[in-house]
C-alpha positions as CSV (number, residue, x, y, z in Angstrom):
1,X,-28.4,-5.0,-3.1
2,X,-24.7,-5.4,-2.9
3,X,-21.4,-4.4,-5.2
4,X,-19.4,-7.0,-7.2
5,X,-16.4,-6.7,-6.7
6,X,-15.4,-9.1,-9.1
7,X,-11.9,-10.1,-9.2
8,X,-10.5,-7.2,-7.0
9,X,-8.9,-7.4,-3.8
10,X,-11.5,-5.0,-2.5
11,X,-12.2,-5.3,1.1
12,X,-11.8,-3.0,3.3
13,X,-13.4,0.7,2.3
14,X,-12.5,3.6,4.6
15,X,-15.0,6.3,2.9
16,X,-17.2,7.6,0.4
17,X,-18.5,10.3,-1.2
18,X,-20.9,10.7,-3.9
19,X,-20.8,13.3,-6.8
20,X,-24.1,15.1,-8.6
21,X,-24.3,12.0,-11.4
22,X,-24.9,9.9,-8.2
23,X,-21.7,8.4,-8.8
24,X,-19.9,6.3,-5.3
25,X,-16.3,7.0,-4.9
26,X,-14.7,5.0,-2.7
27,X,-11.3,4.9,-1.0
28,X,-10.0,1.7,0.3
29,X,-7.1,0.5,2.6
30,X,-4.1,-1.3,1.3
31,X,-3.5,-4.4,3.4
32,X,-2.1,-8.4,3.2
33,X,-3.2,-11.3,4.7
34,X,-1.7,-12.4,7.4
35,X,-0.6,-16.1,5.9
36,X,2.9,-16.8,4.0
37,X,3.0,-15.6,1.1
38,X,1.6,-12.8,2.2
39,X,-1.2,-12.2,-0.8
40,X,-2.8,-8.7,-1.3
41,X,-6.0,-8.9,1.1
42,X,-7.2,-5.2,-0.1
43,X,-5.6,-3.6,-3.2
44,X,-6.3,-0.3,-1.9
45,X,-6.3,3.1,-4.2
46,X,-9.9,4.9,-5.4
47,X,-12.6,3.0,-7.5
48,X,-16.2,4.3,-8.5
49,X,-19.1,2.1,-8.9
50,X,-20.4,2.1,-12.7
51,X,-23.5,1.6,-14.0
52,X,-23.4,-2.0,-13.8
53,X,-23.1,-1.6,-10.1
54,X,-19.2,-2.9,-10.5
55,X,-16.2,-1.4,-9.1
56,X,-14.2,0.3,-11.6
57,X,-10.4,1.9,-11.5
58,X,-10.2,5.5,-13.2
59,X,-7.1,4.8,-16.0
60,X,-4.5,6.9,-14.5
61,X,-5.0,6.2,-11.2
62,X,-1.5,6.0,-11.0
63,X,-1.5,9.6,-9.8
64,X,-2.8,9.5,-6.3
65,X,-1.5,10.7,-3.7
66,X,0.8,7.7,-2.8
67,X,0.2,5.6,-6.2
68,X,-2.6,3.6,-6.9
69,X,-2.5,1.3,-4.1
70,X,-2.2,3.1,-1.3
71,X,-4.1,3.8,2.1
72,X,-7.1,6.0,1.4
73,X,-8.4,7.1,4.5
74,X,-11.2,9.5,3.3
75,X,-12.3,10.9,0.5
76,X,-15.0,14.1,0.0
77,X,-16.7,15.8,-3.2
78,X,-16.2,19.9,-3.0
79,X,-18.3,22.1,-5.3
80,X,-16.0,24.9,-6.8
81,X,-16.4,26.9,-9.6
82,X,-19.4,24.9,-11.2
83,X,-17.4,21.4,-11.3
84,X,-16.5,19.1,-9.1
85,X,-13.2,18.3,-6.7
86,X,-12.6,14.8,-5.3
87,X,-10.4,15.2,-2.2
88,X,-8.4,12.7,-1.1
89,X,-6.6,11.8,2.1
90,X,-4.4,8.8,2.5
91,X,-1.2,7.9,4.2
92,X,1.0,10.1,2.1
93,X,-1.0,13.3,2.1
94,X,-3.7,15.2,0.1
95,X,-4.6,15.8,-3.4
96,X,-7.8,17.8,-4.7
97,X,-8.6,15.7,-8.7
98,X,-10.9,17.1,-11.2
99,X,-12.4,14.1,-13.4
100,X,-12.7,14.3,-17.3
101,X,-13.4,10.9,-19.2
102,X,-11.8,8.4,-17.0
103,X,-8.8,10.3,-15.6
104,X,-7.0,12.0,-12.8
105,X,-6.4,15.1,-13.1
106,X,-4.6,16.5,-9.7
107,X,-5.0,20.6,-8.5
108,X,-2.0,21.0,-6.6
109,X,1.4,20.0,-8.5
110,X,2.5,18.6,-5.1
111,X,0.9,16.6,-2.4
112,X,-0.1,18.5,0.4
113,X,0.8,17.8,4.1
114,X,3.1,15.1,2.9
115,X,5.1,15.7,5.9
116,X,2.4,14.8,8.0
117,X,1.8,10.7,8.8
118,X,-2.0,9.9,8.4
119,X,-3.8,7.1,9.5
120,X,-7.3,5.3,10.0
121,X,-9.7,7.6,11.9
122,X,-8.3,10.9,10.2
123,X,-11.1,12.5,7.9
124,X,-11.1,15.1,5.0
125,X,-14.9,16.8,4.6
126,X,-15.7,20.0,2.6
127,X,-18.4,22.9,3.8
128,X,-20.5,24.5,2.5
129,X,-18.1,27.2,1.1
130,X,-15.8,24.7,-0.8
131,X,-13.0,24.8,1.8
132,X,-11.4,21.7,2.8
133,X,-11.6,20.5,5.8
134,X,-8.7,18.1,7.8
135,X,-9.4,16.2,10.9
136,X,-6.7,13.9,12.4
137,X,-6.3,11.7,15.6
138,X,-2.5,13.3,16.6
139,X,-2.0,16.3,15.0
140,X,-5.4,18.7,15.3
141,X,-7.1,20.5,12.0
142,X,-6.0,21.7,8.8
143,X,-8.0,24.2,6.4
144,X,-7.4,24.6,2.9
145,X,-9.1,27.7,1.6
146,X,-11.6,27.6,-1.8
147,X,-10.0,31.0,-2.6
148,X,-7.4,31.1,-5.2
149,X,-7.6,27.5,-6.3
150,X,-7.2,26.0,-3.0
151,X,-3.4,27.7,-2.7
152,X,-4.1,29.4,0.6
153,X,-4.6,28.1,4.6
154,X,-6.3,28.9,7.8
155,X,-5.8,30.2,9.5
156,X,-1.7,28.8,8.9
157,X,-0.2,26.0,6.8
158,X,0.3,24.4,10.2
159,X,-3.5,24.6,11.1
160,X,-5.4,24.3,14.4
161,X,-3.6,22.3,17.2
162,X,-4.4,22.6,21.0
163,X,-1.7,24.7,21.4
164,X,-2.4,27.4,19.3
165,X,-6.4,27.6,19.2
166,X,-8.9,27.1,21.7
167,X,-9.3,23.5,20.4
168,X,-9.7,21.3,23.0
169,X,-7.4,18.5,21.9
170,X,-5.4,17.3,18.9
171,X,-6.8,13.9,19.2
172,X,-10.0,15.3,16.4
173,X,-12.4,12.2,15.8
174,X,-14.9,14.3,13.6
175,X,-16.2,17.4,12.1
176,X,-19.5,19.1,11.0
177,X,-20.8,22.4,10.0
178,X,-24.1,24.4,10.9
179,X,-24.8,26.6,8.0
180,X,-27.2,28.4,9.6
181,X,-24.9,29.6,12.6
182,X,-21.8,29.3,10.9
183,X,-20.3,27.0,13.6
184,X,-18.1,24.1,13.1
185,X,-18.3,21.2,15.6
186,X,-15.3,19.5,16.0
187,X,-15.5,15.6,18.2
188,X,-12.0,15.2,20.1
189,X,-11.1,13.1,23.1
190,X,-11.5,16.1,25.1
191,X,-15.2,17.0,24.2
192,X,-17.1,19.0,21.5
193,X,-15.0,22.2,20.4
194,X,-17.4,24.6,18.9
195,X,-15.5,27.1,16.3
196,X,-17.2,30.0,14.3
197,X,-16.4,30.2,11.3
198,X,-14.9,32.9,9.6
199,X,-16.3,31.7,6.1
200,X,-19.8,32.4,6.3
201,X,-21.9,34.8,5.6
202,X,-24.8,33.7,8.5
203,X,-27.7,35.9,8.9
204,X,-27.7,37.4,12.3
205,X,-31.3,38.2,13.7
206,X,-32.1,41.7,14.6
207,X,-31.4,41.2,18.7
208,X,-28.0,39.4,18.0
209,X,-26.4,41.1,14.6
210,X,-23.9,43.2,16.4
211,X,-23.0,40.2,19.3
212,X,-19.5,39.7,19.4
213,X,-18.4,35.9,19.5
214,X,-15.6,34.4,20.7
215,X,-14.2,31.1,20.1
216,X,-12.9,30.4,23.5
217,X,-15.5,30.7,26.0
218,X,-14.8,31.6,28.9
219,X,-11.2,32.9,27.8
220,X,-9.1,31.1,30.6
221,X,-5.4,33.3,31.0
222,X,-3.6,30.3,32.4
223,X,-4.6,27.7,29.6
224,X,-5.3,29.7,26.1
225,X,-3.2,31.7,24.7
226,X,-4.8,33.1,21.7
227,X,-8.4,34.1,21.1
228,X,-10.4,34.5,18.2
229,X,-12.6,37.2,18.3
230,X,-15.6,37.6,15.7
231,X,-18.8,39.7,14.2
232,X,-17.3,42.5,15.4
233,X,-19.7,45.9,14.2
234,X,-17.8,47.7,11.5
């Protein structure tokens, strides 16, 4: 079964994410034809898919970051607080909305890493603690903390790069989380980077509670320079 797009200029979607009401939101590229004079090939901007299986524009979507046709790269639902956070990446930057009857309503009174160019490939995903998650194909990983109504970083506003972590390469394709273990997996040109993070609470068994872990392993003096060191017995 397939979406009507109806008369919208609507093809060419970059990612989705879908909310508890089993509502898609989808964020689509901006783009022109290639043929004089030049006609919109793919609007761009957010739509959801309504009950009538039809894409549908939220009223002010105005407000994204960018304006309402813009690049959206990728988009990802975070749980906080008992409702619900559309993120959203696109050329410009990122913006966290809440959603009430048909409108935008954005978390951050600026755009976040506007400074920063984004692009196809890059990917914003949230784990299971509600932090935010930013993967890109030039620049490494940013982390924008749950706590304090997403005002706070990690472990800096200028994230994880190759230079100042033990990730492998700035060049990040993808990212998951293991719940269980609390390590995030991070898919570069360089290899897997494996990360532990310091966000969850993971239940140790009894012959590895008090291991101490270390994200760089083994610790190499001539190529890292820093060294994060976790589970340390209090």
């Amino acid at each position: 079964e397939g979406i009507n797009v109806g008369t919208n200029s609507l093809y060419l979607p970059q990612g989705l994410a879908i909310d508890k009401n089993n509502q898609i939101w989808i964020g689509f590229e901006n783009s022109e034809t290639d043929d004089p004079p030049y006609p919109s090939y793919s609007d761009g901007g957010i739509r959801f898919v309504n009950e009538n299986n039809q894409f549908t524009e939220v009223d002010n979507d105005e407000i994204l970051v960018g304006g309402a046709e813009s690049s959206i790269w990728s988009v990802d639902i975070c749980d906080y607080n008992d409702f619900e956070i559309l993120w959203v990446l696109g050329s410009d930057g990122v913006q966290g909305y809440t959603i009430f009857q048909n409108q935008f309503s954005a978390i951050s009174n600026i755009d976040l890493f506007s400074e920063i160019s984004f692009y196809k490939g890059d990917r914003i995903k949230c784990d299971h603690n509600s932090n935010v998650w930013i993967t890109t194909t030039h620049s490494g990983v940013r982390t924008i903390l749950a706590n304090n109504n997403y005002t706070e970083y990690w472990p800096s506003y200028e994230g994880m790069t190759s230079e100042n972590s033990g990730l492998l390469s700035d060049v990040v394709y993808d990212i998951d989380f293991n719940s269980s273990s609390g390590e995030v997996y991070l898919a570069t040109d360089e290899g897997i980077s494996i990360l532990r993070s310091p966000f969850s609470d993971v239940e140790y068994k009894s012959r590895s509670k008090h291991e101490v872990y270390f994200n760089v392993n083994p610790f190499i003096t001539s190529k890292h320079e820093n060294i994060l060191i976790s589970n340390i017995p209090m």
